[in-house]
C-alpha positions in Angstrom: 0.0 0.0 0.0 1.6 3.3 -1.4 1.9 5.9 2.1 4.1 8.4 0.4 3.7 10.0 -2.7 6.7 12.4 -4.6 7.1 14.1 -8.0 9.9 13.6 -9.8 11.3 16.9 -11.4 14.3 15.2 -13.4 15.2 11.9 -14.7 18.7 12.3 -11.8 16.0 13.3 -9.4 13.5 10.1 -9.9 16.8 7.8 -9.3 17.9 9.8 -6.8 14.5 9.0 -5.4 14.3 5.4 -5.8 18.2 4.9 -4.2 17.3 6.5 -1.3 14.1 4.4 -0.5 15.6 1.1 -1.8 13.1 -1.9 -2.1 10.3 0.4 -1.1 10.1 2.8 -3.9 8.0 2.7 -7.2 8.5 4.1 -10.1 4.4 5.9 -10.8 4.2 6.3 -14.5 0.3 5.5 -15.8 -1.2 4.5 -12.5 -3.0 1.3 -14.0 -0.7 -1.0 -11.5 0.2 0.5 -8.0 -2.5 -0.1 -5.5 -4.2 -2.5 -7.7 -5.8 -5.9 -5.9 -3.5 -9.0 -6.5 -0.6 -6.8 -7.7 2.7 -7.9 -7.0 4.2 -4.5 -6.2 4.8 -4.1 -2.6 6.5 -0.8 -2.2 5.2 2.0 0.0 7.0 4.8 -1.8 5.6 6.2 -5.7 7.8 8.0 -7.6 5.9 10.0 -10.1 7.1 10.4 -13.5 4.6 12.4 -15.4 6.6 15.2 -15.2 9.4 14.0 -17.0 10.2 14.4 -21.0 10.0 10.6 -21.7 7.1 10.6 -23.5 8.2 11.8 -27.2 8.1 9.6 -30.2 10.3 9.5 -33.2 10.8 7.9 -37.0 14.5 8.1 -38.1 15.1 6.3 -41.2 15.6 3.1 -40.5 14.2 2.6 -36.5 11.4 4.1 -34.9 11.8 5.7 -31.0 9.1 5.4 -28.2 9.4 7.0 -25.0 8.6 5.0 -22.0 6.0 7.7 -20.8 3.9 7.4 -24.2 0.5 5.4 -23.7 -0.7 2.3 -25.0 -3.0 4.3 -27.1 -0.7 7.3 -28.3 1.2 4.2 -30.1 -2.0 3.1 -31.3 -2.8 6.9 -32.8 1.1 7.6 -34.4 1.0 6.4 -38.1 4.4 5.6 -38.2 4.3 3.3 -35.4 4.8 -0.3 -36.7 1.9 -2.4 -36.8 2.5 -5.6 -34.9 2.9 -2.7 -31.9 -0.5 -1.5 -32.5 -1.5 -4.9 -32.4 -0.3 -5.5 -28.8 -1.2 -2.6 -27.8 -4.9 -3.2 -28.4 -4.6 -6.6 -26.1 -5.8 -3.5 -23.6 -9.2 -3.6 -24.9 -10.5 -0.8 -22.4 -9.7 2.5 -24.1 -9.7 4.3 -21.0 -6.6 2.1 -19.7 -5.1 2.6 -22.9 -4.9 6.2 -22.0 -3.2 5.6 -19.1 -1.1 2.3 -19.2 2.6 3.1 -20.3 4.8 1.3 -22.5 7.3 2.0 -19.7 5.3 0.0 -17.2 4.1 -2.4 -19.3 7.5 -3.7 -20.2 9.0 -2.7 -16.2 7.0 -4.8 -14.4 6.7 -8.2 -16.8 4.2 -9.6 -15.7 2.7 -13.1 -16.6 -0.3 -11.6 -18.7 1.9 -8.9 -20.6 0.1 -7.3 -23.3 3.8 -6.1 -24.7 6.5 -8.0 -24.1 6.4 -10.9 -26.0 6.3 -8.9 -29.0 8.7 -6.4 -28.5 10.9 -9.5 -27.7 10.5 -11.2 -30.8 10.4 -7.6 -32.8 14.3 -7.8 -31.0 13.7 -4.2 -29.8 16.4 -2.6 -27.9 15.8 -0.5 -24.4 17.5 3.0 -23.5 17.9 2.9 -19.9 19.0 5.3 -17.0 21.1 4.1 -13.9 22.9 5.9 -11.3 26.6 5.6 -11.1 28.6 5.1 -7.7 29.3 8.6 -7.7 25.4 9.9 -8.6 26.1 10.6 -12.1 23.3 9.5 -14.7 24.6 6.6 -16.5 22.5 6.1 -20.1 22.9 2.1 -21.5 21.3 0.9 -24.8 20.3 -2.6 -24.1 18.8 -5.4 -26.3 15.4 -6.6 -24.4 16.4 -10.0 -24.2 18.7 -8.8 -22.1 16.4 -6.8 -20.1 14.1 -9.8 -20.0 16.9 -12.4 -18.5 18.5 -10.1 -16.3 15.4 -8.4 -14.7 16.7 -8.3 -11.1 19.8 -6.4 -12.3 18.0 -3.8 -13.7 15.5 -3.2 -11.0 16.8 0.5 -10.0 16.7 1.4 -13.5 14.9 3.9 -15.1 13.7 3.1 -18.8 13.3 5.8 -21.3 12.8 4.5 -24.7 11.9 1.6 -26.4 13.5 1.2 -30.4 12.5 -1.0 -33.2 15.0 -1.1 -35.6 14.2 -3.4 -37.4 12.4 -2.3 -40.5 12.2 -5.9 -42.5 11.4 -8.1 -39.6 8.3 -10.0 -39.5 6.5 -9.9 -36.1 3.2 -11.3 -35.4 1.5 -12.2 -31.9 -1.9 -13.8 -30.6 -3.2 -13.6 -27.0 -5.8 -16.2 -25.3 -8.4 -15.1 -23.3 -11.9 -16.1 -21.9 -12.8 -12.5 -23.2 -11.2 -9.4 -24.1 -11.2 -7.6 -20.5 -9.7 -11.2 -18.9 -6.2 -11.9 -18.1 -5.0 -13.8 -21.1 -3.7 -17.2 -20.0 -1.4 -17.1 -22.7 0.2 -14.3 -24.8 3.4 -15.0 -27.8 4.7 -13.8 -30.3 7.0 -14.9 -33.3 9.4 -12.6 -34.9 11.9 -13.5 -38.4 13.9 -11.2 -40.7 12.6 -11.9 -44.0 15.5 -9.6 -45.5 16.9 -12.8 -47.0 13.8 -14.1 -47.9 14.5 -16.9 -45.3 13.0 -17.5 -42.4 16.5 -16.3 -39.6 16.8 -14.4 -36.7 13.9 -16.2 -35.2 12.7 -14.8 -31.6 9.6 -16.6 -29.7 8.5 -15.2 -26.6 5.5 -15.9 -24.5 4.0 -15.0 -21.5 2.0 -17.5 -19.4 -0.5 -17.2 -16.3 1.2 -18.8 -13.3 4.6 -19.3 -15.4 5.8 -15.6 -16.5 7.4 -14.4 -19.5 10.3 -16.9 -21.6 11.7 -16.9 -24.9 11.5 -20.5 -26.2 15.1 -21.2 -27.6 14.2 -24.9 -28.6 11.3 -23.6 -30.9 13.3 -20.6 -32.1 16.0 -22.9 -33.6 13.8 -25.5 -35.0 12.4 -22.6 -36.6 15.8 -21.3 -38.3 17.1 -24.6 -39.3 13.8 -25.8 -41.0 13.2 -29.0 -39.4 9.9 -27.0 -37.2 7.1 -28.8 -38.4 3.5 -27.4 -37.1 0.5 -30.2 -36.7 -2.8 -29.5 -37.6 -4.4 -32.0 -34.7 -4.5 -30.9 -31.1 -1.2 -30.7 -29.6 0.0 -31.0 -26.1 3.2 -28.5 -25.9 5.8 -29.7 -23.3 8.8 -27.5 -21.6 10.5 -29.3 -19.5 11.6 -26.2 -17.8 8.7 -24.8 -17.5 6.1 -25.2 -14.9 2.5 -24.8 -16.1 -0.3 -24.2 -13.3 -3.9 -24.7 -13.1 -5.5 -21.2 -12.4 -8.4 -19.5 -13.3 -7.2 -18.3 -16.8 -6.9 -22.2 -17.6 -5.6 -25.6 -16.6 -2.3 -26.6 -17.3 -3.3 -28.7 -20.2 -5.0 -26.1 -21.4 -2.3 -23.8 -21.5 0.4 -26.2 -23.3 -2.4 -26.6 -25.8 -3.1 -23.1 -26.7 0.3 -22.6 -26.6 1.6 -25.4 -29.0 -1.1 -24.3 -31.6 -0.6 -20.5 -30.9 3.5 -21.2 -32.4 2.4 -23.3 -35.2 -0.1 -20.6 -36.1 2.1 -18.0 -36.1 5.0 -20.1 -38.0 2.3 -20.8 -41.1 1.9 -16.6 -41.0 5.5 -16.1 -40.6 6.1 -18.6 -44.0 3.3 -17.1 -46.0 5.0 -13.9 -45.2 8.2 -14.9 -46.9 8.8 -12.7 -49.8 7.0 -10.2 -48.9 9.2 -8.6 -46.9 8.5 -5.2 -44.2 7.0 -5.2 -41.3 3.8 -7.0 -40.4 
């Protein structure tokens, strides 16, 4: 339960903030998550960020710039954003969250029904981050989100400030599975290629699962790029060893592997009718 509440006047200052009140400050950036019943944020301290300039959006000409602060909705309104993000983006089906979810939070605190992270995973985005140096200096790193994704302790005190996609000729396609549009999904992914060879390479697979988090599926991904991935058409039962699947209310287990399993080899059949196409999808 948040108890104090301070405004952030400077990207220095919102760090500052959050090294001084350690495991009990929060970054505040939309407002959809803090406070919220069942949420797994337990600090008592909010750091608000709406004052800071982390909100701007940007085409160069080959990668497109989105700062943390921007909505799920502003990326839905930009023209230039890239489709597949628009796509994601509307896995918020209330409008009136849209408007004030983040991208920022959405990818911060990656949670288990994420309505972004799997595809800016396989869209191989990259993260600008802020951290504070030993000596309170503002240090500024350019991250790949994998690496944001398997290191997520580590980057805990960190600040993020803009997402890119730089990727201009990379297919990227993603499905969610829900009872309906306003329920956690029990099972979000998303499949990402470069096409630029007109060859399926490059392949990222990421998912995020009720009860089992968010995982990029290496074992897929590779079966994928070597050619020897070979979808079914009957029901499947999709198996990870390391991966724990949990009966909840989004689903049983079962369930879950199943959706899963056909989810890929749905999204593989759209990746390969892709091919030769080329661009973003």
């Amino acid at each position: 339960m948040i108890s104090s509440f301070t405004v952030a006047t400077s990207v220095e200052h919102a760090l500052q903030l959050k090294r001084e009140a350690g495991s009990q400050g929060v970054f505040l950036a939309g407002g959809t998550e803090i406070n919220r019943l069942g949420t797994q944020l337990t600090g008592t301290i909010a750091i608000s960020l709406a004052n800071l300039p982390i909100q701007s959006k940007e085409k160069g000409k080959n990668a497109v710039t989105i700062g943390t602060m921007g909505t799920l909705q502003m990326i839905i309104d930009t023209g230039f954003v890239p489709d597949y993000m628009k796509v994601a983006c509307r896995f918020c089906a209330s409008r009136t969250r849209r408007n004030m979810a983040t991208v920022g939070g959405n990818l911060a605190l990656q949670r288990d029904d994420s309505y972004l992270m799997p595809t800016v995973v396989a869209a191989k985005a990259r993260l600008i981050l802020a951290t504070l140096g030993p000596d309170g200096s503002i240090v500024e790193e350019n991250i790949p989100i994998r690496e944001y994704l398997a290191f997520k302790d580590h980057f805990s005190d960190s600040l993020l400030l803009a997402i890119v996609l730089n990727k201009p000729t990379r297919f990227v396609s993603s499905k969610r599975i829900a009872l309906t549009e306003q329920s956690m999904a029990s099972v979000t992914v998303a499949l990402g290629s470069d096409l630029s060879s007109k060859e399926i390479h490059d392949v990222r697979l990421c998912t995020a699962v009720k009860g089992s988090g968010v995982f990029r599926i290496p074992e897929i991904e590779e079966t994928i790029a070597n050619g020897t991935y070979e979808p079914v058409d009957e029901p499947v039962v999709f198996s990870l060893p390391a991966v724990e699947f949990v009966d909840d209310f989004t689903g049983s287990a079962t369930y879950k592997r199943y959706i899963l399993g056909t989810a890929i080899a749905d999204l593989f059949r759209e990746c390969r009718a892709a091919l030769g196409k080329g661009g973003q999808t």
